[in-house]
N, C-alpha and C positions, 0 to 999 in steps of 0.2 A: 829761642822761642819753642823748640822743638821739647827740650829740655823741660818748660815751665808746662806744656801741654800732656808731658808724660805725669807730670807730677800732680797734674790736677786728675787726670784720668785714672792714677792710681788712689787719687785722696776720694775719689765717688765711688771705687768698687768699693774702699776699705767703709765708704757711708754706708754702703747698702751691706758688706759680710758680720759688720759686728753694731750694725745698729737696726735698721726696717728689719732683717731678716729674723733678730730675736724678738720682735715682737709678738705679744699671745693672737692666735688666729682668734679673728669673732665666731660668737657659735653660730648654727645652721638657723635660719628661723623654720619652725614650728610647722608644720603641713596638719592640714585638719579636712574630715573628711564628715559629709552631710549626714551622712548611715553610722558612720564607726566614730564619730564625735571626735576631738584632737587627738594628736597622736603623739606619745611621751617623747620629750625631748633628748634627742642622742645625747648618748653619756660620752661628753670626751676623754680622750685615753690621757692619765697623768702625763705631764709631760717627764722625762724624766732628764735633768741637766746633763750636757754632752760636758766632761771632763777635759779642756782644752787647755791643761797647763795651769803655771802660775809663776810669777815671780815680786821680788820686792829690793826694792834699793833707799836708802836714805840719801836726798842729793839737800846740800847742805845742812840745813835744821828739818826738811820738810820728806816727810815717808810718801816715796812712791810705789804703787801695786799695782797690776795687771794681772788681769784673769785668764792672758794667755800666751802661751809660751811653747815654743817649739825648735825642733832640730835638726839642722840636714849634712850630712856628711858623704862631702862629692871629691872625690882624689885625695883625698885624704885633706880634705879640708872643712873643722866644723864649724857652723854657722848657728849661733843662736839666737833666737829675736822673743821676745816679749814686748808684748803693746795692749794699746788701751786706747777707748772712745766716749770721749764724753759729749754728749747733748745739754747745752744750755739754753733756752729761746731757739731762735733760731743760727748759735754757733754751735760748731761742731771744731773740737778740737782731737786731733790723733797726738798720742806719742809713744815713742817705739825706743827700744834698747837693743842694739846687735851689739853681740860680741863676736868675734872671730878668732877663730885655732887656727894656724897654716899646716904645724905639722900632728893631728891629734893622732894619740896612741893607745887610749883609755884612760881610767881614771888616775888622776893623778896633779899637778900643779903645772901651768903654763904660764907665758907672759901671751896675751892678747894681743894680735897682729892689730897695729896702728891703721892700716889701710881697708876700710869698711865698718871700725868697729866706731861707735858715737851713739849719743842718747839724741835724739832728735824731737821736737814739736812742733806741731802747725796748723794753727787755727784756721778758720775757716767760713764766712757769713755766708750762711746759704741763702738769704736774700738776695744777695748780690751779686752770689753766682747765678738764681735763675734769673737775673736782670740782665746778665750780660748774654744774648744774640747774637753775639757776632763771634767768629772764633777769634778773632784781636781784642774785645772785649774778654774775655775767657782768661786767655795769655797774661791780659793787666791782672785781673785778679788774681791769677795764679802768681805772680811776680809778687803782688804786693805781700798776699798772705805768705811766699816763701821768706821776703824780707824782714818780717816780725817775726819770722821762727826763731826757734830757742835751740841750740846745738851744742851741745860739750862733746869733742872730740874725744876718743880714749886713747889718750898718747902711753899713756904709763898703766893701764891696767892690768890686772893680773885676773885668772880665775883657778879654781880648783875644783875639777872634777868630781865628786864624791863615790856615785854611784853609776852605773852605765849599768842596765840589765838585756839592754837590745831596745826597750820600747819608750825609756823615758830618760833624761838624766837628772842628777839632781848634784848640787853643788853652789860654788858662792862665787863673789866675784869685787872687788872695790879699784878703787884709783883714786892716789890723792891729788889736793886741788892742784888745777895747774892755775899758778898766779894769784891774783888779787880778785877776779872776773870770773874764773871757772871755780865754782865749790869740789868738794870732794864727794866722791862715791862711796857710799860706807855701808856695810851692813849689806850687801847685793847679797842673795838668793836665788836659786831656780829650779823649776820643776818641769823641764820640756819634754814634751813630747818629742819621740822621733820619729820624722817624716821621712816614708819609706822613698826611694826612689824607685819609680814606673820601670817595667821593663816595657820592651817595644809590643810585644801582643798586649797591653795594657793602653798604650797608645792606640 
């Protein structure tokens, strides 16, 4: 339970950072003034798009993209993730690609550590999450939409480093299909960002 409550709580931040948040603000309504007649409409400032990555994978016949992609490298271990949010009605479905380095050294070619690294999906009826009231309520939902998710583990993958400049990396990544049920990884791509880690006067 504990488990399914994390994972809903994580799928509502992930609603609100890469969906309500990019929405356009509405403009200011208009102030007018009896003596000085209306007053011209504040000019909003361009917005100008935050550069958050990118990556691309072909998972069987079908091109996958995400607009954002990032990098953290803690003990010497790199973590990549790229993902994506889509708004349909009212679903909303997340999917995310992590790869994982155990021992990374810079650029160069690696085999992907099996433990952590998967393509992961999971939809999501926001109707029926704000129908459900109860935190047991909650829990089923969260259970049921885990049980339609879509997951290819990355048993066999490989990636290759390209470029490391300190701020971003860039490189590729595939795995062929495992079996008759899991497609292959073909054509992977990535452009992540690298997330710095906090020192403690930053906390």
């Amino acid at each position: 339970m504990f488990f399914a409550r994390t994972v809903t709580t994580l799928f509502l931040l992930s609603l609100v950072a890469c969906g309500y948040s990019e929405t356009t603000a509405l403009a200011a309504p208009v102030s007018s003034d009896d003596n000085k007649g209306p007053a011209e409409p504040k000019k909003r400032k361009a917005r100008v798009k935050k550069d958050r990555g990118d990556a691309s994978v072909t998972i069987g016949d079908t091109l996958w993209e995400a607009k954002r992609a990032s990098a953290k490298l803690k003990n010497g271990v790199l973590t990549i993730t790229a993902s994506r949010m889509d708004f349909v009605g009212k679903r909303a479905t997340r999917q995310q690609v992590t790869l994982v380095i155990a021992d990374y050294k810079g650029p160069g070619k690696y085999k992907v550590r099996s433990i952590g690294s998967v393509f992961l999906g999971v939809g999501l009826d926001t109707d029926k999450l704000e129908a459900a009231n109860t935190d047991k309520k909650v829990e089923e939902t969260a259970i049921k939409a885990i049980k339609k998710s879509s997951i290819i583990p990355l048993m066999n993958a490989t990636a290759e480093i390209a470029s490391d400049d300190g701020k971003q990396l860039i490189g590729t990544f595939s795995q062929p299909a495992l079996g008759k049920r899991l497609p292959a990884l073909e054509k992977g791509t990535f452009r992540a960002l690298i997330k710095q880690a906090k020192s403690r006067q930053d906390k």
